[in-house]
N, C-alpha and C positions, 0 to 999 in steps of 0.2 A: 437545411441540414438533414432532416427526412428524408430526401432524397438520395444523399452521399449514404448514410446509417446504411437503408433499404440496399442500395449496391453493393457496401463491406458485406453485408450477410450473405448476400447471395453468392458472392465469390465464395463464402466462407464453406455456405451449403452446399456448395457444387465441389468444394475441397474433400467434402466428408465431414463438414463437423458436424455433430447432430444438435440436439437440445441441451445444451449442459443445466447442472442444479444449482451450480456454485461456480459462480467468477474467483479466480485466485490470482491476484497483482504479489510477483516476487521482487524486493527492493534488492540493495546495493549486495552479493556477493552471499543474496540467499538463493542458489540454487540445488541443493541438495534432493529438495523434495520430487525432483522429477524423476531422480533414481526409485522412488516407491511408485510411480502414475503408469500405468496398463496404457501406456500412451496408440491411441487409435491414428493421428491423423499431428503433423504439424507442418507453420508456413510460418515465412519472414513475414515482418512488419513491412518492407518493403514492397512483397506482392501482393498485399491487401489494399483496396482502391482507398482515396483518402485517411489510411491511416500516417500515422509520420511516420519517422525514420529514428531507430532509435542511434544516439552519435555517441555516447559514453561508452568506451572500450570495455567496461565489465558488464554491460546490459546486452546480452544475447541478441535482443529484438527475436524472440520466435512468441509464436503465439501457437500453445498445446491445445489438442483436447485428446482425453480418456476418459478410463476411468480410476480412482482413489479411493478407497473403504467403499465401494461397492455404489460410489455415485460419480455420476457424471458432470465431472470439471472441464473448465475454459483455463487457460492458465495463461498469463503473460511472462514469459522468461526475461525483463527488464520492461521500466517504464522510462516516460516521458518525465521532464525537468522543464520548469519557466528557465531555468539558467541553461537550455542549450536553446535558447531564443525563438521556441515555442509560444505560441499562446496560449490560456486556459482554456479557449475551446479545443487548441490540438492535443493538450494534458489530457482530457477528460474526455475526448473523446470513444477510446473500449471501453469504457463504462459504460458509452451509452451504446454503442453496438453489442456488448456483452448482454447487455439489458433486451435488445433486440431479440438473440440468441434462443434467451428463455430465461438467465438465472433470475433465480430467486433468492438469492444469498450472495455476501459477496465478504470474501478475505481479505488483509491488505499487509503486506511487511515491510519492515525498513529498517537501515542501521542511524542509529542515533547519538547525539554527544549527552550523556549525562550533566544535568542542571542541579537537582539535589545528587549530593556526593553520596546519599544511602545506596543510588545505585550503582553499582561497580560493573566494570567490563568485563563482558563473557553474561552480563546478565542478561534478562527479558522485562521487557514493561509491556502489560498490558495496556493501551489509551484509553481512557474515561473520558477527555473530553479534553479538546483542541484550543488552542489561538492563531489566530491568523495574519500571520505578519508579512505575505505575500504581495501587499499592495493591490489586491481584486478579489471579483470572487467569477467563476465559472456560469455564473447564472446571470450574469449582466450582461446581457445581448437579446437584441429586436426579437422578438419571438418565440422569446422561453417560456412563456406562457401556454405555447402551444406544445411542449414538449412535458408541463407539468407546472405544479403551483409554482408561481413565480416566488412568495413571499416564504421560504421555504421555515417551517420549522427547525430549531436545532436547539433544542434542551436535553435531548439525548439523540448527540450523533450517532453516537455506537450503540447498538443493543445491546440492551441490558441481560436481555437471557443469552443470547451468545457469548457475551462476557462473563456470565454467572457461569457457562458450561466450560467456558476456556480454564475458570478459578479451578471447579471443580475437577478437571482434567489436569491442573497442573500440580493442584496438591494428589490424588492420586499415582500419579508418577515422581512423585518428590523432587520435581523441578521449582525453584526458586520463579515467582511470577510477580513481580511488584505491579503498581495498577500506577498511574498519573496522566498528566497531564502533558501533553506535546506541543510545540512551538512550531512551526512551519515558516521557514523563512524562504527568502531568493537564494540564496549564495552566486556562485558554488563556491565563493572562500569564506574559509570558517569565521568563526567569531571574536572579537577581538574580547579583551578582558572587560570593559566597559560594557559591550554586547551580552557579555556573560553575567555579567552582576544587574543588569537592567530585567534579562527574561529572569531570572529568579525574583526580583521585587515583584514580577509581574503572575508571579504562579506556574510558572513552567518547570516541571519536572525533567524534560528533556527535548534537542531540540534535534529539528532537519531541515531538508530542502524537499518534500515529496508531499502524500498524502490525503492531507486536506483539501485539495483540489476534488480528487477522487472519492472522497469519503460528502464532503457538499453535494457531487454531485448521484451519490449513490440515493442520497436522502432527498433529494428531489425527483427521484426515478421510484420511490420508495423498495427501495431493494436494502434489507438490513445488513448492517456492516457492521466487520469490526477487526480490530488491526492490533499487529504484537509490534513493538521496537525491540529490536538488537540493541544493547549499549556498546557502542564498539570504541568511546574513547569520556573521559570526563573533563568538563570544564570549569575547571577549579580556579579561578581568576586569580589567587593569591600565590598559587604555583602552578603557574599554567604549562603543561610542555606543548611542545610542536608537536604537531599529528600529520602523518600523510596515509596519502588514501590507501597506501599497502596495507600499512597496522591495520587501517579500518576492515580491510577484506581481510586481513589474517583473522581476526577477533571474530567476525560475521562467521567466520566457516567454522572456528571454533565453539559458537552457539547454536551453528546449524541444526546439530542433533535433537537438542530439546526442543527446537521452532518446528522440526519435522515428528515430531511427537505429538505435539499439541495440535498441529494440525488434523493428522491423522485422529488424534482421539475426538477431536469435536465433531469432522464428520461422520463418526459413529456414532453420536449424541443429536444427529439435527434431521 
């Protein structure tokens, strides 16, 4: 795997992209924030040497560099899903070429179904800390040893001062920021009402298909992270409606604004 990593950079470098400070992964129909980025240099996913391909009609597949609040970002304009029949080593993959790169920090978004009904759509969740219902993990293969501790901590996936500065950046701009707990599942079909009354006994504030792949293997790279949810629809098992994936993007572009807020304010805080 070292040796595929070492070849993505080099294309990458030979593209222009320099050292970024901050890896930034955009989820499901958050694209807003490219319109703020001093964008230097971008390339498909396609002509990057072993990267994949992204197949999901709203994930761009480009991968940016510039610059944002005065530092040097990497950005993924769509990521990778185990449900377009991916593995966890091709999900997790620009993490670890990102890591390559230079960053030191690492972002992560996504649109999510609300578990507790406190959160309402159009909101933001901060993550505090994951479950993992993906059936694997990213760090289970021959030689991950050699890429970093195998045995990887995780009592605090997300940083805690990253997430202290995000608090603090969201009450300063009077943006509504709830904290919880995220669910990661396969999909890509949503939850049935039984699926929905099971993650809540189990402590799940809200769920998805993304993330935690990325976020495991950001903490084995030891690069700190930390990730906002979109609530873009709720799953309320006793009234549950149909969702499809339009609502979910209409909702996502309608919280854009504050997820590009918050971004912006933290890297003037890091």
């Amino acid at each position: 795997m070292t040796d595929r990593i070492n070849e993505s950079v080099e294309y990458l470098k030979g593209r222009g992209f320099g050292e970024p400070e901050v890896g930034i992964i955009l989820g499901t129909g958050l694209g807003q924030l490219l319109d703020e980025i001093e964008i230097e240099v971008e390339t498909s996913y396609n002509h990057i040497p072993y990267f994949p391909t992204a197949t999901v009609e709203f994930h761009k597949g480009k991968l940016i560099y510039g610059k944002l609040q005065g530092k040097k970002v990497v950005v993924m304009q769509g990521r990778f899903h185990l449900y377009e029949g991916y593995s966890l080593l091709d999900v997790t993959y620009p993490v670890r070429v990102m890591k390559q790169l230079g960053i030191k920090r690492m972002l992560v978004s996504n649109a999510s179904g609300a578990i507790n009904l406190d959160l309402k759509k159009g909101e933001l969740m901060l993550i505090d800390d994951h479950i993992n219902l993906q059936g694997g993990s990213p760090l289970a293969f021959h030689g991950v040893d050699r890429l970093g501790e195998r045995f990887v901590d995780m009592s605090a996936p997300y940083d805690p001062e990253m997430n202290r500065l995000f608090e603090e950046a969201a009450k300063e701009n009077g943006i509504t920021l709830h904290k919880g707990v995220y669910a990661s599942v396969l999909g890509p079909q949503l939850e049935t009402r039984a699926e929905y009354r099971y993650l809540k006994i189990i402590g799940a504030d809200a769920v998805g298909m993304s993330t935690v792949p990325e976020v495991i293997v950001a903490n084995h790279l030891e690069i700190p992270v930390s990730a906002i949810s979109v609530i873009t629809d709720q799953g309320d098992p006793d009234n549950l409606e149909k969702v499809n994936i339009q609502d979910i993007l209409e909702m996502a572009s309608k919280a854009e604004p504050d997820m590009v807020k918050l971004f912006k304010a933290l890297l003037e805080r890091i």
